[in-house]
C-alpha positions as CSV (number, residue, x, y, z in Angstrom):
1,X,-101.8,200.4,38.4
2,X,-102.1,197.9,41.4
3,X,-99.2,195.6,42.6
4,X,-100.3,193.9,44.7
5,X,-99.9,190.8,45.0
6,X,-103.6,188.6,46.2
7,X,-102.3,184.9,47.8
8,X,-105.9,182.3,48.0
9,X,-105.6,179.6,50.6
10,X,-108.0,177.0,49.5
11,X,-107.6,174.3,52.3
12,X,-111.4,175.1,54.2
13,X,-113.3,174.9,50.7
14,X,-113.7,172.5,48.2
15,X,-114.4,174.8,45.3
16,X,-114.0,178.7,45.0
17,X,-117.4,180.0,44.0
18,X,-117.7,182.1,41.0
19,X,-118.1,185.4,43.1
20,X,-115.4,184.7,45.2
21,X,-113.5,187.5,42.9
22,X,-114.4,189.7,41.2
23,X,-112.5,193.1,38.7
24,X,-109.5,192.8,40.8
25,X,-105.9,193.6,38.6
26,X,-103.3,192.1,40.6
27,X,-99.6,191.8,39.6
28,X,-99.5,188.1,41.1
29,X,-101.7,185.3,42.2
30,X,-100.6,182.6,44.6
31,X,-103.4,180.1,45.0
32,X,-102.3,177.4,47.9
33,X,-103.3,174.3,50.7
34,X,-102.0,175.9,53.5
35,X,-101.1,172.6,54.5
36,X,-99.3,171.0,51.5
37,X,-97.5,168.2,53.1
38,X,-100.6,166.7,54.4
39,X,-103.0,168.0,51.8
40,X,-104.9,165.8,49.2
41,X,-104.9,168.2,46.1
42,X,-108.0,170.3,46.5
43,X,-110.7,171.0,43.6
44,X,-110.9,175.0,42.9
45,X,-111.9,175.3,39.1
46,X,-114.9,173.3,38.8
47,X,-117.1,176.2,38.5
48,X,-116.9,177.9,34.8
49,X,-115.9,182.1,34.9
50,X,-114.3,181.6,38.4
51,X,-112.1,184.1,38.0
52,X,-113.5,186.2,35.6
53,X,-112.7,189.5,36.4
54,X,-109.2,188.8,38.0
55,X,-106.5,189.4,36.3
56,X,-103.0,188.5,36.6
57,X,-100.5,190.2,35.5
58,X,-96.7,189.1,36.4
59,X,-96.5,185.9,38.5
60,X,-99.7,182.8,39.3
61,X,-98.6,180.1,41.7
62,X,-100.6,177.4,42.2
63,X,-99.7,175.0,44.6
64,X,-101.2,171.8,45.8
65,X,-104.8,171.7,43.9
66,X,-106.5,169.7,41.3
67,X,-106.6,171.6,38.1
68,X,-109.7,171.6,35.6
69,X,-109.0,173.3,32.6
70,X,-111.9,175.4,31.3
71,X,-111.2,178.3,28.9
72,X,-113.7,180.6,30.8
73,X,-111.3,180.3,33.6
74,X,-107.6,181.4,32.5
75,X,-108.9,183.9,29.8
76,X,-107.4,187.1,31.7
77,X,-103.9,185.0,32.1
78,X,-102.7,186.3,29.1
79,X,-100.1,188.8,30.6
80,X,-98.6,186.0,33.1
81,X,-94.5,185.9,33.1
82,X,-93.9,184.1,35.8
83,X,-96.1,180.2,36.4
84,X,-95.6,178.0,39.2
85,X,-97.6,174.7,39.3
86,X,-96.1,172.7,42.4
87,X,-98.2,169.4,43.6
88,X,-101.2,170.4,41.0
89,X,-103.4,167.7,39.4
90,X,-104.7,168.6,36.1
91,X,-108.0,167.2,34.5
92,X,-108.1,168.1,30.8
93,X,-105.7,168.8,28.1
94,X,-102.7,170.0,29.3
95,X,-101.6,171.9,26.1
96,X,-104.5,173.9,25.9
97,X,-103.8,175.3,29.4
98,X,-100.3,176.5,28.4
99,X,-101.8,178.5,25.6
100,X,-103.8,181.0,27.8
101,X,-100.4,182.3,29.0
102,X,-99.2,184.1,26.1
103,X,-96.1,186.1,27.6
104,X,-94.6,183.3,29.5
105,X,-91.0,183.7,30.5
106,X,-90.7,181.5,33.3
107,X,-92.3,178.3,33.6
108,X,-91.9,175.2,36.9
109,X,-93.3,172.3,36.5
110,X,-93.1,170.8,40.3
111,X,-94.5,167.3,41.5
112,X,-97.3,167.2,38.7
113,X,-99.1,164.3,37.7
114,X,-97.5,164.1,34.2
115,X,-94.8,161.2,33.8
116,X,-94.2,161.7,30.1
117,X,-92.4,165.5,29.3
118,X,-93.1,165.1,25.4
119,X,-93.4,167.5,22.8
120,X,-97.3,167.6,22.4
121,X,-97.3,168.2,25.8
122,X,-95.1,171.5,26.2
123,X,-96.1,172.5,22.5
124,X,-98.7,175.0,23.8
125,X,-95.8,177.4,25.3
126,X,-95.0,180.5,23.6
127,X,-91.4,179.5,22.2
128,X,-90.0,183.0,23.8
129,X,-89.6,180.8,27.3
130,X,-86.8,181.8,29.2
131,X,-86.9,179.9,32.2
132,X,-88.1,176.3,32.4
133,X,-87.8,174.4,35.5
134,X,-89.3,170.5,35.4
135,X,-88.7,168.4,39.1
136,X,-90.4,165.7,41.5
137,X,-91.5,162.2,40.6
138,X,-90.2,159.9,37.9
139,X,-90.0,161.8,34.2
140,X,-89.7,160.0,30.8
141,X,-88.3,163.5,28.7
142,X,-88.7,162.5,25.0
143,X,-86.2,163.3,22.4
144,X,-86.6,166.8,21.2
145,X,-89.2,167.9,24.0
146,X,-87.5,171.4,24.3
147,X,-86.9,172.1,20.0
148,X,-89.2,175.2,20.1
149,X,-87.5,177.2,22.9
150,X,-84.7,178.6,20.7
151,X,-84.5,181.3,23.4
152,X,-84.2,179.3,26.5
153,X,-81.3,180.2,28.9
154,X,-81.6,178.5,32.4
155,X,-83.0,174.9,32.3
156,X,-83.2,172.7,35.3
157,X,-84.5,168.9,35.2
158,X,-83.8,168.3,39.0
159,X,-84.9,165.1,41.1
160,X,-86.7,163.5,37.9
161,X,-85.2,160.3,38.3
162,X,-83.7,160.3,34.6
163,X,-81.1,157.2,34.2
164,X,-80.0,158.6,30.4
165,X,-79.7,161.2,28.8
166,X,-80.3,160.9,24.8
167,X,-78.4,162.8,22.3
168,X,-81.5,164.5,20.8
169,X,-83.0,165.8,24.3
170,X,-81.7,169.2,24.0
171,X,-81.5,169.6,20.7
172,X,-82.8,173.4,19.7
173,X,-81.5,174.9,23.1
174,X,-78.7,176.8,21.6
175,X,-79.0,180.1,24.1
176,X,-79.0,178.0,27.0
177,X,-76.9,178.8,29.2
178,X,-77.5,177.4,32.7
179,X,-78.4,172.8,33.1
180,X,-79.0,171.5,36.1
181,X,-79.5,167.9,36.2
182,X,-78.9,167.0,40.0
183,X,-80.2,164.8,42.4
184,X,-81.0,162.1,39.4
185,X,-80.1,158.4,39.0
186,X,-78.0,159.1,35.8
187,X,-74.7,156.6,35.9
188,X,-72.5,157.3,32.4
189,X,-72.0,160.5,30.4
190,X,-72.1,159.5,26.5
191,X,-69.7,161.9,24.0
192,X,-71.8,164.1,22.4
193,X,-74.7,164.4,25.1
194,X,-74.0,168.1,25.4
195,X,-73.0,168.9,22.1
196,X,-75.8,171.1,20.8
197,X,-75.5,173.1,23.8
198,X,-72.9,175.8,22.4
199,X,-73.6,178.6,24.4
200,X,-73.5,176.4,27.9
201,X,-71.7,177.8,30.7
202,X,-72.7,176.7,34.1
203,X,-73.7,172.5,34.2
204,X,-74.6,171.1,37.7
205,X,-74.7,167.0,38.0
206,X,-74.3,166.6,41.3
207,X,-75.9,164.0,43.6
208,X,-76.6,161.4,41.0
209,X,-74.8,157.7,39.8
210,X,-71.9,159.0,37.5
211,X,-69.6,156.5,37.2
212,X,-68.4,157.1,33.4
213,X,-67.7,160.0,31.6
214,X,-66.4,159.5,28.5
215,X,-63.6,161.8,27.1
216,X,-65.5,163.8,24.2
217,X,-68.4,164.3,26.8
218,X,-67.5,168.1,27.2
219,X,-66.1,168.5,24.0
220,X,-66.5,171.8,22.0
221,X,-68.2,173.6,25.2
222,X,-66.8,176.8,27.1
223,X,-67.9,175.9,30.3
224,X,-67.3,178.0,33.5
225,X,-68.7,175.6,35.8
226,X,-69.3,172.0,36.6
227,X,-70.6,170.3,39.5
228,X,-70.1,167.0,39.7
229,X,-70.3,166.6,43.7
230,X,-71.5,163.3,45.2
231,X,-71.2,160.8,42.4
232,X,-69.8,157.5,41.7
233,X,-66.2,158.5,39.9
234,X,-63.4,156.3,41.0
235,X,-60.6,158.7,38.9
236,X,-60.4,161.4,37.4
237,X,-61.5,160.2,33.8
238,X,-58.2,160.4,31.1
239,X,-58.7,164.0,29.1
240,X,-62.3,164.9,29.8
241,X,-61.6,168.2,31.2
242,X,-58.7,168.4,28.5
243,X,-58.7,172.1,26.6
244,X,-62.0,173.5,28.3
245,X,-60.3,176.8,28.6
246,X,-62.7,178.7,30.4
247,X,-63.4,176.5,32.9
248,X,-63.3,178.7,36.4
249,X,-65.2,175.9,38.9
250,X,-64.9,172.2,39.4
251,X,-66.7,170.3,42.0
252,X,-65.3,166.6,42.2
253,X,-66.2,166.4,46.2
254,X,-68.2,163.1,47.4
255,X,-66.8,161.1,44.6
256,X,-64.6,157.8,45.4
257,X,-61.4,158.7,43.1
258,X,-58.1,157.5,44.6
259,X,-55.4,159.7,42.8
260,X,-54.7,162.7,41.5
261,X,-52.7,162.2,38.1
262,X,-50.1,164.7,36.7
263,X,-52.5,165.6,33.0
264,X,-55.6,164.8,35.0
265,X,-56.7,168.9,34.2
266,X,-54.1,169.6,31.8
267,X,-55.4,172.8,29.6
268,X,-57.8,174.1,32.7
269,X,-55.8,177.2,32.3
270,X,-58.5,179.5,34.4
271,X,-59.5,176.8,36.7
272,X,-59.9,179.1,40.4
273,X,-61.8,176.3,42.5
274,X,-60.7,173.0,42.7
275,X,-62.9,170.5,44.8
276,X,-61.9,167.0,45.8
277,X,-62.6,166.5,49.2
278,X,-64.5,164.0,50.9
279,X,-63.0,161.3,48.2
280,X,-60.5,158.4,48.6
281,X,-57.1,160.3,47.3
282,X,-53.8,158.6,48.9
283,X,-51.5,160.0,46.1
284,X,-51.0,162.7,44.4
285,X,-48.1,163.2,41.7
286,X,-45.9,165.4,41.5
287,X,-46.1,168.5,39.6
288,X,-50.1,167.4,39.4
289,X,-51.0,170.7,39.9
290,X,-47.5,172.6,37.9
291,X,-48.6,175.9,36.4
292,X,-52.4,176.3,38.3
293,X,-53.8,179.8,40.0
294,X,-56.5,178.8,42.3
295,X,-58.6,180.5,44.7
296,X,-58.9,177.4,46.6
297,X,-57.8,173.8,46.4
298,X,-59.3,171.7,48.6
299,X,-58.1,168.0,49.5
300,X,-59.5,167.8,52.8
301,X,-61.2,164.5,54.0
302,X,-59.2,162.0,51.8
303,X,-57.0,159.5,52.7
304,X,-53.5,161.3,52.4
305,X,-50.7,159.6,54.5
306,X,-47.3,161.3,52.4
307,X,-46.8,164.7,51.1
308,X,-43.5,163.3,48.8
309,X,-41.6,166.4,47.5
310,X,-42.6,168.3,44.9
311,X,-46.3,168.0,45.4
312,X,-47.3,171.1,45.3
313,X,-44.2,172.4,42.9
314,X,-45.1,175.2,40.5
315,X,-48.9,175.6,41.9
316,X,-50.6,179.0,43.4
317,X,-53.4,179.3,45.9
318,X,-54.4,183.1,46.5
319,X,-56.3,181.8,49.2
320,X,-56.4,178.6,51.0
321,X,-54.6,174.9,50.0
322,X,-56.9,172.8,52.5
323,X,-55.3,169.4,53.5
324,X,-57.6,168.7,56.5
325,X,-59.0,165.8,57.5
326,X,-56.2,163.5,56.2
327,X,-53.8,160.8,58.0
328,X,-51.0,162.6,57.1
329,X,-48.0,161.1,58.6
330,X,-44.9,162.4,56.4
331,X,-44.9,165.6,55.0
332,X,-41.3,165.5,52.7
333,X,-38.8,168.2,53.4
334,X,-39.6,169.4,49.7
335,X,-43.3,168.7,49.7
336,X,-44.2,172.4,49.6
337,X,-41.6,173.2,47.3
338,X,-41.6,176.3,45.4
339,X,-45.8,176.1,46.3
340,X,-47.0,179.8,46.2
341,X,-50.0,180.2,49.0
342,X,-51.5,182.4,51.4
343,X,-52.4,180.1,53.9
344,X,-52.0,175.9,53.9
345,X,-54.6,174.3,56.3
346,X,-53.3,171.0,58.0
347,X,-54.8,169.5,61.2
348,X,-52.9,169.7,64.6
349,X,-52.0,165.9,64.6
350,X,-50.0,166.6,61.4
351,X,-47.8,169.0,63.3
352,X,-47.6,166.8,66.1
353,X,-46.9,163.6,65.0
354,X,-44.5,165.0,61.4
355,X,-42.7,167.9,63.0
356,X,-42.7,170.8,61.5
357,X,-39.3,171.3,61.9
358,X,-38.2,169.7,59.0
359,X,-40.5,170.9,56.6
360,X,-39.0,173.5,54.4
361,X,-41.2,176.4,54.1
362,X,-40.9,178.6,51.3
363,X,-41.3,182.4,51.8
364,X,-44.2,182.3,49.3
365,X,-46.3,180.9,51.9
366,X,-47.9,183.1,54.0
367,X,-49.2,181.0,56.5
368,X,-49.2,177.3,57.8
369,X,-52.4,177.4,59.9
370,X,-52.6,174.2,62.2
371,X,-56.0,173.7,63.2
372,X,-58.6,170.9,65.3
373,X,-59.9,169.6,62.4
374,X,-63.8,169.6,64.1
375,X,-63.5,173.1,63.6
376,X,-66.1,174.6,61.5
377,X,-64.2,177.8,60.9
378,X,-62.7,177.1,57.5
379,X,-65.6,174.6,56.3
């Protein structure tokens, strides 16, 4: 069996004639502008039976073409897993395309000329999808859009310019296990949002308007990660991350919060990777951090001044505590009191202008590595 895979550049004709291909069995089609930046979508299934003859069967990308569905033309699509539409303008009825592709598994949706994701519209794909991947341009996603795909794991709604999120927009998903809902203009998390999503592990918000979470937001998941990074948060909201026991990685960095609160991830018991740099921190309490293991905790680029004692008391860092990028001008004698770390990264001005002389160093840290902080070596 061929697998090869046959890739169409369509950017010298306006139309593929129907002889262009003929009997070929291909394991993937890619079907492309070669210029797409500059490209005004290109017309290539006007002619009826243009690709009879070819068929597909693991992966079609088509990429920056206008679309006119004909059933003479995707009949041997059937055996497709893998569809990419990026930049494709579609003349005809959209759920009637989808239904040609039969064994779909993976399915992106990129730059399309479809505002509105609504039921009807995704209602002719088989409900076995695994992968669905919707981005570029405004989106309206209607409540219960995704119902059918009981099986869906991974699903990522990224730069769609969603403001809200509705409590009924994922409702059905309850294998998935991967969100991603970056890069969107979303401002306030409501409780419950997430709630039908029992089997969620990994959730990425990052680089969108989050100002507002409120405290049952999470509540009930077994998240691993969250990613939060670039956002509007101004604290550390009271008892959001309270009990989610199997959280492993949080991403707070690019935020605007101020301090770091004693309970602020009380019940985080496996949390590994804490992020909060690049934020506004200038205090810190003690024993905010009593009873952690991290991998990494990093608190560079804030706006640290004192290290008071007991700041670090009862925490351990297998790898790197990274205090960077501060204004630190007091460091306590008791600041790194009984702190447990392999290496604590400060910037040279900190030894210079504290002394390091009267900071009391406890034999459970292996290193005190004074660094310029332009250095890219630890970033």
């Amino acid at each position: 069996m061929n697998s090869f895979r046959l890739i169409l550049d369509v950017s010298a004709s306006s139309a593929l004639a129907t002889k262009t291909i003929q009997r070929i069995n291909v394991a993937g089609l890619k079907l492309l502008h070669s210029d797409p930046e500059n490209c005004t979508p290109t017309a290539i299934t006007r002619t009826p039976r243009v690709f009879y003859g070819l068929w597909v069967r693991d992966r079609l990308t088509l990429q920056c073409v206008k679309l006119v569905v004909q059933p003479e033309n995707f009949q041997n699509f059937v055996a497709v897993k893998d569809l990419s539409l990026v930049n494709v303008e579609f003349t005809g009825n959209l759920h009637e395309f989808f239904t040609y592709f039969r064994a779909l598994k993976v399915l992106k949706l990129i730059d399309l000329n479809i505002t509105t994701i609504s039921p009807t519209v995704l209602s002719g794909i088989d409900g076995k999808l695994e992968q669905l991947m919707i981005g570029g341009g405004k989106r309206v996603i209607e409540p219960k859009s995704f119902e059918k795909f009981h099986q869906l794991q991974n699903l990522t709604l990224r730069n769609c310019q969603l403001t809200d999120l509705q409590v009924d927009i994922f409702e059905g998903l309850e294998q998935l296990h991967y969100l991603n809902l970056g890069s969107n203009e979303i401002s306030v998390l409501c409780n419950d949002t997430f709630s039908k999503l029992t089997q969620l592990s990994e959730l990425h918000l990052d680089d969108n308007r989050i100002s507002e979470i409120q405290a049952e937001a999470f509540s009930g998941l077994n998240l691993r990660t969250i990613d939060l990074r670039n956002n509007s948060l101004t604290s550390v909201p009271v008892g959001v991350f309270r009990n989610l026991l199997d959280l492993e990685t949080l991403n707070l960095g690019l935020n605007k919060i101020r301090t770091v609160s004693y309970n602020d991830f009380c019940g985080c018991i496996q949390l590994r990777w804490l992020n909060l740099d690049y934020n506004e921190i200038y205090h810190i309490d003690a024993s905010a951090f009593w009873g952690f293991n991290f991998n990494i905790l990093d608190l560079s680029h804030n706006n640290l001044t004192v290290l008071d004692d007991n700041t670090f008391i009862g925490l351990t860092v297998s790898d790197l505590l990274d205090l960077r990028a501060n204004n630190i001008t007091q460091i306590k004698s008791q600041a790194f009191n009984n702190l447990s770390a392999k290496k604590v990264l400060l910037c040279h001005h900190n030894s210079t202008y504290v002394g390091r002389d009267n900071w009391s160093v406890e034999d459970t840290i292996t290193e005190i590595a004074i660094c310029d902080c332009t250095s890219t070596e630890y970033s």
